[in-house]
N, C-alpha and C positions, 0 to 999 in steps of 0.2 A: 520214489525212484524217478529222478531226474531221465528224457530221453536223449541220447548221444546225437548230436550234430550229425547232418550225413555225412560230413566233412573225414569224422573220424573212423564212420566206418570200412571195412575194405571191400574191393569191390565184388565178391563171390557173395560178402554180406548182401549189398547195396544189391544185384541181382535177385539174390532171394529175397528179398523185401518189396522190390519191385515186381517181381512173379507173386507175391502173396496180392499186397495192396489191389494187383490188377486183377484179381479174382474175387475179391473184398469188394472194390466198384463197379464190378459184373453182377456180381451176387446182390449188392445195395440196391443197384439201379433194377433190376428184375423185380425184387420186393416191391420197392416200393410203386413200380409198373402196376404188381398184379394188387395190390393196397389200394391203390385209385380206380383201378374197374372195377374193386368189389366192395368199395367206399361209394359208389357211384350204383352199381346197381343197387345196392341195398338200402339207397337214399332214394331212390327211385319205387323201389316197392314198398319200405317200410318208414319212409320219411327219416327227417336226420339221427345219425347216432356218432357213435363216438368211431364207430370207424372211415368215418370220411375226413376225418383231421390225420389219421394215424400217418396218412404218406406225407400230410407238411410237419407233422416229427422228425421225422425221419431222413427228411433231407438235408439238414445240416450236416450229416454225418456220411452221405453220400458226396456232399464238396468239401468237406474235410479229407476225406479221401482220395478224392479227383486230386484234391492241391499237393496232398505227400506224394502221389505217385507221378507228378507233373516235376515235382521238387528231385525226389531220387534220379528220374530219367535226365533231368537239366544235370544232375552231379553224375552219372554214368558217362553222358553226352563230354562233358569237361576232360574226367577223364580220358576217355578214347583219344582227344586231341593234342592232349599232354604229353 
């Protein structure tokens, strides 16, 4: 399943998608927040393990997010002036 250009979608879509997204990179950026102070503490107590990588997993898809919901807003913003 190919995904639709924001071009094609309307704009109540582009709204709810931009309401999700921005609760998606609230929610990403929290994780991966509380993933590095308990990557961190637990490197500290127990020396390395695999949870101190898990928050640079993670972050790719925290600016993947950033950039769809930076992308919808630029195509809402368009609209509104059209």
């Amino acid at each position: 399943m190919n995904p639709q250009p924001f071009t094609a979608l309307s704009t109540e879509e582009l709204k709810k998608k931009a309401k999700t997204l921005k609760l998606a990179v609230i929610f990403m950026g929290f994780s991966v927040l509380i993933m590095l102070i308990c990557g961190i503490i637990v490197s500290m107590k127990k020396g390395f393990s695999a949870l101190a990588v898990t928050p640079v997993a993670f972050t790719p898809l925290l600016i993947i997010f950033s950039i769809q919901l930076k992308q919808v807003n630029n195509e809402l913003k368009k609209r509104e002036t059209a």
